[in-house]
VEXDREN-2710 file (C-alpha; in Angstrom, 1 decimal):
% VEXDREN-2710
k/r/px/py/pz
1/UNK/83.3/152.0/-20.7
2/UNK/87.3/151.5/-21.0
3/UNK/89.5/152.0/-17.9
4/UNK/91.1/154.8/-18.3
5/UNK/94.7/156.2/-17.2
6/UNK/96.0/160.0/-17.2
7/UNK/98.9/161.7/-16.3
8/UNK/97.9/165.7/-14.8
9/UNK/99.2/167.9/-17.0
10/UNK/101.8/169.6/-15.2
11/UNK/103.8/166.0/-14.4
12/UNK/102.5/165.1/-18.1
13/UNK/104.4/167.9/-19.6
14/UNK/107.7/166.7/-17.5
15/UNK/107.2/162.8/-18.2
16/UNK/106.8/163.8/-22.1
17/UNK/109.6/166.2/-22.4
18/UNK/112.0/163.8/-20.4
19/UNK/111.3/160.7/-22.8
20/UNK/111.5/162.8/-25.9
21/UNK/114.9/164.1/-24.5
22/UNK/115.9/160.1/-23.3
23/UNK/115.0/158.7/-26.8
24/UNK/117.4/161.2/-28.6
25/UNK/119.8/160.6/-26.5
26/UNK/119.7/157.0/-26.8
27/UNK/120.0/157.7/-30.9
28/UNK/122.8/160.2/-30.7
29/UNK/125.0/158.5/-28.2
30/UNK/124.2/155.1/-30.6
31/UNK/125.2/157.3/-33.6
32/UNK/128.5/158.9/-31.8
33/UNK/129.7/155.6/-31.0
34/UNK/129.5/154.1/-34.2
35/UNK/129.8/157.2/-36.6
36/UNK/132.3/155.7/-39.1
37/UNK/130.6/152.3/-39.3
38/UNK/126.7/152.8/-38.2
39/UNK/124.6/153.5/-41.9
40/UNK/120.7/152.9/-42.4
41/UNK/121.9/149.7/-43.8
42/UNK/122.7/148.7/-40.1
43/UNK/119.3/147.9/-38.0
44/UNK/120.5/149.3/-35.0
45/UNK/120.3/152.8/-36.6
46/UNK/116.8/152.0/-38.2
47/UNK/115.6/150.9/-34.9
48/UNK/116.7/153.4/-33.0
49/UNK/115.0/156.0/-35.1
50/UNK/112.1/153.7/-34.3
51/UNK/111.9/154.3/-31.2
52/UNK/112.4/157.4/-31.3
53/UNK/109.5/157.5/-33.5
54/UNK/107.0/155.9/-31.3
55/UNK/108.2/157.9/-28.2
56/UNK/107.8/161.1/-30.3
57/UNK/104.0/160.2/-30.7
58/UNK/103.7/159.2/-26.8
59/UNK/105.8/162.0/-25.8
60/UNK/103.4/164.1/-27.3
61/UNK/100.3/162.8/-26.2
62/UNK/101.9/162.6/-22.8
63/UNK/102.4/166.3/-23.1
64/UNK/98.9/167.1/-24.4
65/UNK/97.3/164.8/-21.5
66/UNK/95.9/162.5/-23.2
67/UNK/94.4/160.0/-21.3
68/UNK/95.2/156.3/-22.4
69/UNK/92.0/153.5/-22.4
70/UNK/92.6/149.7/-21.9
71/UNK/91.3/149.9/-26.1
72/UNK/94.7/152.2/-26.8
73/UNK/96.5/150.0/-25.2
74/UNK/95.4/146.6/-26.5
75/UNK/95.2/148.6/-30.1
76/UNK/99.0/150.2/-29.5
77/UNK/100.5/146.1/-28.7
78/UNK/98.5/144.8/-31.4
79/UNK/100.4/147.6/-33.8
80/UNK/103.6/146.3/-32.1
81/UNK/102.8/142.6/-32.4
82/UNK/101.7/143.2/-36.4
83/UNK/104.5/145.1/-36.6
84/UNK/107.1/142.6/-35.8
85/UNK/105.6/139.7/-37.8
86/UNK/106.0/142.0/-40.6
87/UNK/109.5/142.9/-40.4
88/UNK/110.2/139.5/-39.9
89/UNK/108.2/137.5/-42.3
90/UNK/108.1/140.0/-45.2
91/UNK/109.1/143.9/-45.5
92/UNK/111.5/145.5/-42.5
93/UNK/110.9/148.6/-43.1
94/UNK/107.1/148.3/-43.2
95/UNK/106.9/146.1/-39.7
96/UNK/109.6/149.8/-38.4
97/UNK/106.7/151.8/-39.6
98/UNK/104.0/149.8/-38.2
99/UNK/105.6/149.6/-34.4
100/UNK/106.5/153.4/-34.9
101/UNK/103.0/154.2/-35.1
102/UNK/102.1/152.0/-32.0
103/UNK/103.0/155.4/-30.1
104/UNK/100.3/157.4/-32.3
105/UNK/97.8/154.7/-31.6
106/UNK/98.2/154.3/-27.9
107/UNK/97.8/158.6/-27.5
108/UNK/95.1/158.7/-30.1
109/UNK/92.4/161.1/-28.5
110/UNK/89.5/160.1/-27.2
111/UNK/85.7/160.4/-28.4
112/UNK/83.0/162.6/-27.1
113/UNK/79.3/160.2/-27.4
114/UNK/76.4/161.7/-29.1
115/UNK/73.9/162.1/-26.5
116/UNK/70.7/161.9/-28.2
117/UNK/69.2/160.9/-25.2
118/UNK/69.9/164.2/-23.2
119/UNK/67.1/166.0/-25.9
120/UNK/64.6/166.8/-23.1
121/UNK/66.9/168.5/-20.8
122/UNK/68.5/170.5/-23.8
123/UNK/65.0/171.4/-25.1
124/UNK/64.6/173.0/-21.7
125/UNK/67.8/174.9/-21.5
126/UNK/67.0/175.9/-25.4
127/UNK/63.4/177.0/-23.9
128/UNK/65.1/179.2/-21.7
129/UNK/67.6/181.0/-23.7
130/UNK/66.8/184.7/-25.6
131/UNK/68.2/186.4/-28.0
132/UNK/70.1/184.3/-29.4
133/UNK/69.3/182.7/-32.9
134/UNK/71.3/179.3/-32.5
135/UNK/70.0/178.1/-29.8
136/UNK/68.0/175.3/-31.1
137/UNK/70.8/174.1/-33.3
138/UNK/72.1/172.5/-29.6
139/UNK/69.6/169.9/-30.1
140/UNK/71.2/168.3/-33.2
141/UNK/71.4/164.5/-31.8
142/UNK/75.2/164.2/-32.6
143/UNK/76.1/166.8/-30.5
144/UNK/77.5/165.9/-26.8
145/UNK/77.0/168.2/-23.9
146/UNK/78.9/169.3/-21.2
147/UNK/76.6/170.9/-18.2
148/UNK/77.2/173.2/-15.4
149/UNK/77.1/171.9/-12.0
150/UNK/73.4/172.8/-11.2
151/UNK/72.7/171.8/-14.9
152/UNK/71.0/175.3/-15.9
153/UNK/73.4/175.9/-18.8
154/UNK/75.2/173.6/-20.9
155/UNK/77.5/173.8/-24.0
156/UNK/77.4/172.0/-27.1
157/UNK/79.8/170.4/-29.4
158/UNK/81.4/167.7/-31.1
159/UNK/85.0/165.9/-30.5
160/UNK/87.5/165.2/-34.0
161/UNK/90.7/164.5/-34.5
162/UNK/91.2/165.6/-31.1
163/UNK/89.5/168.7/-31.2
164/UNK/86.5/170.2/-28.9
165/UNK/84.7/171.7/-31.3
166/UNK/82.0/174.2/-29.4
167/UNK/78.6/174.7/-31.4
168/UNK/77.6/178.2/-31.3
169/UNK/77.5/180.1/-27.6
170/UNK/76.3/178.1/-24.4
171/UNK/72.6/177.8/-23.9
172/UNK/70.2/178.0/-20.9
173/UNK/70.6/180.5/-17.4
174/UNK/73.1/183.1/-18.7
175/UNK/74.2/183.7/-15.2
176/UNK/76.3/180.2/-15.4
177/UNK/77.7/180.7/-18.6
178/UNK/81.6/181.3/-17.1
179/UNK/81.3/178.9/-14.7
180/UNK/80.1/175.9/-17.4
181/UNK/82.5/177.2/-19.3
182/UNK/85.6/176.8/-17.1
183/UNK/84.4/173.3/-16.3
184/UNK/84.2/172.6/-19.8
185/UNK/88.3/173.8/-20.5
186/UNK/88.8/171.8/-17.6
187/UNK/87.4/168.7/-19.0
188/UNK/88.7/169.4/-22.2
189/UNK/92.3/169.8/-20.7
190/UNK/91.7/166.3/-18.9
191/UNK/91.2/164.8/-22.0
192/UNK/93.6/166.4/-24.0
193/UNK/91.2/168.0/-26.6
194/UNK/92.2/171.0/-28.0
195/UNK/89.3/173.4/-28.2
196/UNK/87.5/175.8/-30.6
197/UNK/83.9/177.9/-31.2
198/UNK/82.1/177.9/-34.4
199/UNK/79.7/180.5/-34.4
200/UNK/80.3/182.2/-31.4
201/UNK/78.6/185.5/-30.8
202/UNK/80.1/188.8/-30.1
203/UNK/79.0/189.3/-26.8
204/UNK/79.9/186.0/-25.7
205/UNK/83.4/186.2/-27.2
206/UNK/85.0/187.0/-23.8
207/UNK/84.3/183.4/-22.4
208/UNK/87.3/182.1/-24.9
209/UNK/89.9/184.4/-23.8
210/UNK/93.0/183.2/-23.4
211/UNK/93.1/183.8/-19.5
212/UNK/90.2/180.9/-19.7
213/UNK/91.2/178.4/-22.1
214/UNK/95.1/178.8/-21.0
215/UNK/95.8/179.6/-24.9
216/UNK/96.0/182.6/-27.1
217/UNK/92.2/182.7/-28.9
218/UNK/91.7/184.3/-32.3
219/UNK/88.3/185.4/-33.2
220/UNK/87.9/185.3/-37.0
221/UNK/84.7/186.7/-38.7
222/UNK/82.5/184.6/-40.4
223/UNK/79.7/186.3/-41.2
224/UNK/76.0/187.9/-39.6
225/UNK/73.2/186.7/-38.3
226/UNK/69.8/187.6/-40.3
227/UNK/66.9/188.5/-37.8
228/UNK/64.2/189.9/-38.2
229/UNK/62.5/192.3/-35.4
230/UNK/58.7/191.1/-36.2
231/UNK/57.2/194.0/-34.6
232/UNK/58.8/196.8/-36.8
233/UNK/59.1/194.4/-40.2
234/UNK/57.0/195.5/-43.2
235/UNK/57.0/195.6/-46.7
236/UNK/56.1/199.1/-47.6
237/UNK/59.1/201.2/-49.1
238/UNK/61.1/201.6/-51.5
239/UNK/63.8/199.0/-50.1
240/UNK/61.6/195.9/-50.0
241/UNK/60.2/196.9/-53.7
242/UNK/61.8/193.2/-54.7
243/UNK/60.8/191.5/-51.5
244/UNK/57.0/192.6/-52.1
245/UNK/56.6/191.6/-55.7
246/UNK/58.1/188.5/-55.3
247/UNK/56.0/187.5/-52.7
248/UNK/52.9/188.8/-54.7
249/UNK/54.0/186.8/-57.5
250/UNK/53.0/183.5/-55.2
251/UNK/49.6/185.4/-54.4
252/UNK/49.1/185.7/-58.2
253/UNK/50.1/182.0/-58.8
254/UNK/47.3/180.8/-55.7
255/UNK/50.5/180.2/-53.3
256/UNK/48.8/179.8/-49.8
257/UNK/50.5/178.9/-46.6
258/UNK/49.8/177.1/-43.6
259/UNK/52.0/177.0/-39.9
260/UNK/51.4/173.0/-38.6
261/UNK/53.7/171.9/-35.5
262/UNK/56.1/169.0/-36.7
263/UNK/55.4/166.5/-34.2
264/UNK/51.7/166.8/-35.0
265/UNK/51.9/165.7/-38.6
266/UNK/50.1/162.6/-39.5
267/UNK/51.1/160.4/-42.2
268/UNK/49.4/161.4/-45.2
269/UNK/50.8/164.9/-44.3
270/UNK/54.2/163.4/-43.7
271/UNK/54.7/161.4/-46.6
272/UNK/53.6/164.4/-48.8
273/UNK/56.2/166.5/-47.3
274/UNK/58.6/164.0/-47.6
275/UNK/57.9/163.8/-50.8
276/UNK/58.9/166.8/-51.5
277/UNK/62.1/166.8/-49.7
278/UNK/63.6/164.2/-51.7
279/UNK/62.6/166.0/-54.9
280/UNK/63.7/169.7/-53.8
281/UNK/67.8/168.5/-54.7
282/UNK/69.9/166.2/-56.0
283/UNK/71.7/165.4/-52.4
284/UNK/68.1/165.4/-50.4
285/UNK/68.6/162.0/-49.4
286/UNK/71.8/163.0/-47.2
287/UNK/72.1/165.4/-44.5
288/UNK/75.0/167.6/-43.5
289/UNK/75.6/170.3/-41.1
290/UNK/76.9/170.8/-37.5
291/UNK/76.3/174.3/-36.1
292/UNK/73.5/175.9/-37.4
293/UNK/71.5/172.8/-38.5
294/UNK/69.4/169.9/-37.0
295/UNK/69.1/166.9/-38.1
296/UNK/65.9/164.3/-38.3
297/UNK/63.6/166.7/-40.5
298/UNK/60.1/165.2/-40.6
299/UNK/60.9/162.9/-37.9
300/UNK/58.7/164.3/-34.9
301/UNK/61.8/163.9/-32.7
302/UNK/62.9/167.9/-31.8
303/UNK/60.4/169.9/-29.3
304/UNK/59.5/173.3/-30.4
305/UNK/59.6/172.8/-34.5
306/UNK/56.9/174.4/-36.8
307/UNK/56.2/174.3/-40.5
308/UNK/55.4/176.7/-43.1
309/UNK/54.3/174.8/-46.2
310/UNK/53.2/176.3/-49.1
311/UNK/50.5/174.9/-51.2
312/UNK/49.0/175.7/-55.2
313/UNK/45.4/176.0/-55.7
314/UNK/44.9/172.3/-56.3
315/UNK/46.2/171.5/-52.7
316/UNK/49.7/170.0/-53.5
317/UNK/52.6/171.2/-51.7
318/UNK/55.1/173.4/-53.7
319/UNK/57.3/174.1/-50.6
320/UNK/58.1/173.9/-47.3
321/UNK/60.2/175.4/-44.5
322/UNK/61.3/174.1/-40.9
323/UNK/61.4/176.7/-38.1
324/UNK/62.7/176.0/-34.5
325/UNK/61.7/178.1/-31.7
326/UNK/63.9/179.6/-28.4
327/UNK/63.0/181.7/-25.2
328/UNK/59.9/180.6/-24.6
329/UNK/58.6/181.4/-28.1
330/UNK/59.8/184.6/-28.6
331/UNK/62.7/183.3/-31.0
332/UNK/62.0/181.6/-34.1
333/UNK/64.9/180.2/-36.4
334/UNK/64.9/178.8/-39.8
335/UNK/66.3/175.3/-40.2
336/UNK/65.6/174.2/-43.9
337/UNK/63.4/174.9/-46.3
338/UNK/62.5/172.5/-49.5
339/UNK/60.9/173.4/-52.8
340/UNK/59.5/171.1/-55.4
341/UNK/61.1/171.3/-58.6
342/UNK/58.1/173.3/-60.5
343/UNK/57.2/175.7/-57.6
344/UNK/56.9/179.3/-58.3
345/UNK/59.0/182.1/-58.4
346/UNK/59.2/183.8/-54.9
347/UNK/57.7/181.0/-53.0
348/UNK/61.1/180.9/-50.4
349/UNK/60.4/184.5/-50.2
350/UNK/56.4/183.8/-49.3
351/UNK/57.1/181.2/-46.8
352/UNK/59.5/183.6/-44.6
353/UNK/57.4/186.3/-45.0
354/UNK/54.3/184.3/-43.7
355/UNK/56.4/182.9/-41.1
356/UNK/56.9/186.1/-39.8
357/UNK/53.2/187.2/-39.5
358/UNK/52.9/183.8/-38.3
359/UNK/55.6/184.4/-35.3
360/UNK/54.1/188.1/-34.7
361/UNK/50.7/186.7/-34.3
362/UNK/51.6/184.1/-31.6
363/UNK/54.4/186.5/-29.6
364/UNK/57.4/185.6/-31.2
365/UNK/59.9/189.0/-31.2
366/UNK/62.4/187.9/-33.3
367/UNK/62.5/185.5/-36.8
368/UNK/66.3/184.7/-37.6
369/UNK/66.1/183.7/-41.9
370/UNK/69.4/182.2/-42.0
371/UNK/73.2/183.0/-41.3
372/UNK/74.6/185.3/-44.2
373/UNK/78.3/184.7/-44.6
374/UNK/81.3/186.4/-45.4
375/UNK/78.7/189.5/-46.4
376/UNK/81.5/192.1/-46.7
377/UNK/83.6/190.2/-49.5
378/UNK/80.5/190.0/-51.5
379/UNK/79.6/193.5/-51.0
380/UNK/83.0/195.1/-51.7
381/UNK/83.7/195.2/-55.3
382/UNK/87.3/197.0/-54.8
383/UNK/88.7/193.6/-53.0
384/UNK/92.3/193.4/-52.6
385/UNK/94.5/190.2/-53.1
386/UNK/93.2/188.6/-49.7
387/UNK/89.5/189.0/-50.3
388/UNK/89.9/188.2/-53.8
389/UNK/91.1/184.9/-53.1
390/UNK/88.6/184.3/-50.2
391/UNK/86.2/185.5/-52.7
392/UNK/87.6/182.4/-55.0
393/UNK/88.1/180.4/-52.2
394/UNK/84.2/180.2/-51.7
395/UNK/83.0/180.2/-55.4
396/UNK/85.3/176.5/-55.6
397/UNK/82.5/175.5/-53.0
398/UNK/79.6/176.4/-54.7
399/UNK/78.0/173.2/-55.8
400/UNK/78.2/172.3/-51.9
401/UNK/77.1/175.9/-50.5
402/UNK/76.1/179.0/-52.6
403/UNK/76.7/181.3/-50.0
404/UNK/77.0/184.5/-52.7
405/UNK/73.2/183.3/-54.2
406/UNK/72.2/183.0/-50.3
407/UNK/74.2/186.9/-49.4
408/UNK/72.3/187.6/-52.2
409/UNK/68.7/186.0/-51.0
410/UNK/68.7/187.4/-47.9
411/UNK/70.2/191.2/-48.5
412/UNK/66.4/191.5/-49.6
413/UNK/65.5/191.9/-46.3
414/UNK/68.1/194.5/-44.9
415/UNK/68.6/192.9/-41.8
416/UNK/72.3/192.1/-41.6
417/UNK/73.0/191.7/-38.0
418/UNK/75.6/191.2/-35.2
419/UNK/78.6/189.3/-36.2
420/UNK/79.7/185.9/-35.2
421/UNK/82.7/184.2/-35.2
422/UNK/84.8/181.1/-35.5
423/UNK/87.6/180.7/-32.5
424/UNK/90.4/179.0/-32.4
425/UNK/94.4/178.8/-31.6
426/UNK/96.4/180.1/-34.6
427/UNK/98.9/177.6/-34.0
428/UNK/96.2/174.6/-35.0
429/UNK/95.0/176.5/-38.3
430/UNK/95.1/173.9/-40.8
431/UNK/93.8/170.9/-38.6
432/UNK/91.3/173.0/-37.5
433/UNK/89.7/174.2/-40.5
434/UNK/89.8/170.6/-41.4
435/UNK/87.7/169.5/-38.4
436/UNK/85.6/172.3/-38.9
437/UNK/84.9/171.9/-42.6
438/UNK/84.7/168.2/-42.4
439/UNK/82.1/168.7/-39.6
440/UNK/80.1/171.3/-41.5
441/UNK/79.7/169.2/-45.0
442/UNK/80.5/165.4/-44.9
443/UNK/76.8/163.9/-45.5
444/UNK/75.4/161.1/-43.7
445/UNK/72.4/159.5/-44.4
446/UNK/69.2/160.5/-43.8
447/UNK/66.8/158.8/-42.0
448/UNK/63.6/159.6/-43.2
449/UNK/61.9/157.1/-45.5
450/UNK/61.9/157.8/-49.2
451/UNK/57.8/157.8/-49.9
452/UNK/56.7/155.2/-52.7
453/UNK/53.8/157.4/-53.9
454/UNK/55.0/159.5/-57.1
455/UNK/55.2/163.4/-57.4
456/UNK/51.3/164.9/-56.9
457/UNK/49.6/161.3/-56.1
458/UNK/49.0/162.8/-52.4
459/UNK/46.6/165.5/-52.1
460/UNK/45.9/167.7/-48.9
461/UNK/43.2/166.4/-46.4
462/UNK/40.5/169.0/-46.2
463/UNK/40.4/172.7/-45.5
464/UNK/40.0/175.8/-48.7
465/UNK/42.5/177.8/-50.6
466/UNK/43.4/180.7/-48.7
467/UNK/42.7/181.3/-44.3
468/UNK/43.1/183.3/-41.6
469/UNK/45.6/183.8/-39.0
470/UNK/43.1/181.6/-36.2
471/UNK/44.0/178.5/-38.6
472/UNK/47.8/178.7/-39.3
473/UNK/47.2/180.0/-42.9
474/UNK/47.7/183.8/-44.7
475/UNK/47.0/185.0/-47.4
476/UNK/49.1/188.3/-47.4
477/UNK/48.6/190.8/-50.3
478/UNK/52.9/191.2/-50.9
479/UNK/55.8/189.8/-53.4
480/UNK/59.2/189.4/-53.9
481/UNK/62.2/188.3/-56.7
482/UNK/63.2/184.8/-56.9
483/UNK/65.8/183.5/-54.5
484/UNK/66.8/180.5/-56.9
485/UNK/67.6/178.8/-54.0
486/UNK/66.7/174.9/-53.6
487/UNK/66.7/173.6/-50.6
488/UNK/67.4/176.9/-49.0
489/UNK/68.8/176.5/-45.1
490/UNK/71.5/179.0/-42.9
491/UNK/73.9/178.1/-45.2
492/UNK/72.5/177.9/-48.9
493/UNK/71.8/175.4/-50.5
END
């Protein structure tokens, strides 16, 4: 790791502040002096503003504490180095701009390090947390942790542009929750990282006040969690007509569904849901996603993840779902779900509705289908000139993320819950929402291997049509409407 130097805040603040104020000085008493002969054609005007430049950018990072590494530094004299030979040896005002932005390199923020190694700890602190539907989401192995003193909660997140970025609320012992998270604005502070929440719950919203993160905190909306209480759910009524005759239609078509644990797949099994994947959409060989997504699907690599796959009569797979489980159990989340290209209508339906017979069976209380967002400018019809461009705002996105098709998907349920948030300082709006966004939805490669066997040359390994709760499988008598969603997961497709 790179030494590393600091100034505290406090004395950062004043060393900043008084080198901005010595630098303009220096240019204004240099421009006084010379007023009637001193023009941008003179270098000691150009060079001055130079300088200036540069300690602008350190003035700044001074003021933000950022702590510089031995890499800044030799980075920041290389800049100055390139930056001379190229005003000498072939453009000026090129080699000005180059040693100007020395200052921006040497306060460049530091990195956060994915710590994919932590998984067995988090897996415990996930294990232990309730009630709250992205919990397992902490395990994503890009995410970098930050953990109370007697390690029994931790928070999540991911550093960019110099910006904490905090991964839904902290997980593990609730009763350490304010203290991991005044250690983690400390550290943040030491670091100079600006912070901000994406998907923080409502009652957890008082941890980013402003009297703990030493900044004025907005809390904007971004939509509801979907979960489902498993031991009052049915499908009888009048509200669920669609749900139920979608799902029947899977019955009628000899859908049947089986729950298998991910990390107990072999490899025919593997490579037959694989195959799938790749074929469910277009961008199936990439994954994306920060807060409410993992990462390494098929990979055996994440405690606590169950499948629901869906199969036709003649044994192939049509679809399959990802799960992760909280609290001992009694939370079960949906990751991803995948769906072949000629699966039947209703089948995303079928697999959530099995799942939750599946979690009610084995003691789960709560199955959270996804994350609807934004559900109130889909729902309102009368919008006014904000919502309307929101509302056109998110439709630009759509061949990224359908959220109105996935709003739509999930209203079958009537289970809109408790709303969560994205928290930030106002004054950091635009960088923000770039960090966020580009967090959210640049892919990365996946992984998983790309099977060699073609669509329906792998068959399923023993067992019958049809089963009973004692083996994983159901065969529910109930239907539902197409979602029309492939590749369903929280945030569409």
């Amino acid at each position: 790791m790179s030494a590393e130097f600091a100034v505290p805040t406090a004395v950062g603040r004043s060393v900043g502040a008084g080198a901005l104020l010595a630098a303009a000085t220096w240019l204004a008493v240099a421009v006084a002096h010379d007023r009637h002969h001193l023009g941008w054609q003179d270098g000691r005007l150009v060079w001055s503003v130079t300088v200036l430049a540069a300690t602008v950018f350190i003035a700044r990072g001074i003021f933000l504490g950022r702590p510089v590494t031995g890499r800044h530094a030799a980075l920041a004299g290389a800049a100055v180095l390139g930056g001379m030979a190229l005003h000498v040896l072939l453009s000026p005002g090129a080699g000005n701009v180059v040693i100007a932005a020395s200052g921006l390199v040497l306060m460049w923020p530091t990195r956060s390090r994915p710590q994919p190694e932590a998984l067995p700890e988090i897996w415990r602190l996930v294990d232990a947390t309730h009630g709250d539907a992205l919990a397992p989401f902490a395990m994503h192995s890009l995410k970098s942790y930050h953990f109370s003193d007697n390690r029994r909660a931790a928070v999540a997140y991911r550093t960019r542009m110099g910006l904490a970025v905090v991964s839904g609320d902290p997980i593990g012992d609730e009763r350490e929750f304010g203290s991991v998270v005044a250690s983690f604005v400390a550290m943040c502070r030491s670091r100079g990282w600006r912070i901000a929440v994406l998907g923080c719950s409502e009652r957890q919203l008082g941890r980013w006040d402003a009297s703990v993160v030493g900044r004025s905190m907005r809390a904007i909306p971004i939509g509801r969690d979907v979960v489902i209480d498993v031991a009052s759910f049915s499908l009888a009524g009048r509200a669920r007509r669609n749900l139920r005759q979608a799902v029947q239609r899977t019955h009628n078509a000899g859908i049947t569904t089986e729950v298998v644990s991910e990390q107990d797949l072999d490899e025919v099994q593997r490579a037959e849901l694989a195959e799938v994947l790749f074929t469910s959409h277009r961008t199936a060989q990439r994954e994306r996603g920060f807060s409410m997504i993992l990462d390494g699907a098929l990979e055996g690599r994440h405690p606590g993840m169950q499948l629901i796959v869906g199969r036709a009569r003649d044994g192939r797979v049509q679809a399959f779902a990802r799960y992760a489980t909280a609290g001992g159990g009694n939370d079960v989340s949906l990751d991803v779900s995948w769906r072949a290209p000629d699966a039947p209508n209703g089948i995303d339906e079928r697999l959530s509705v099995d799942m939750i017979d599946w979690a009610r069976s084995h003691g789960a209380r709560r199955v959270s289908l996804a994350f609807a967002a934004f559900p109130e400018i889909f729902e309102n019809k009368n919008r006014g000139p904000v919502q309307s461009l929101l509302f056109w705002l998110i439709h630009l996105g759509d061949g990224l993320i359908s959220l109105e098709s996935l709003y739509r998907y999930l209203r079958k349920y009537r289970t809109l819950g408790a709303q969560r948030y994205a928290v930030l300082s106002m004054r950091q709006l635009v960088p923000a929402l770039t960090v966020l966004l580009t967090l959210e939805f640049l892919p990365r490669r996946r992984r998983l291997a790309l099977p060699h066997q073609g669509r329906g040359a792998l068959r399923r390994v023993g067992g019958a049509a049809g089963g009973t709760e004692a083996d994983g499988r159901f065969d529910v008598p109930s239907g539902v409407g197409q979602s029309g969603i492939p590749g369903l997961h929280r945030y569409g497709r």
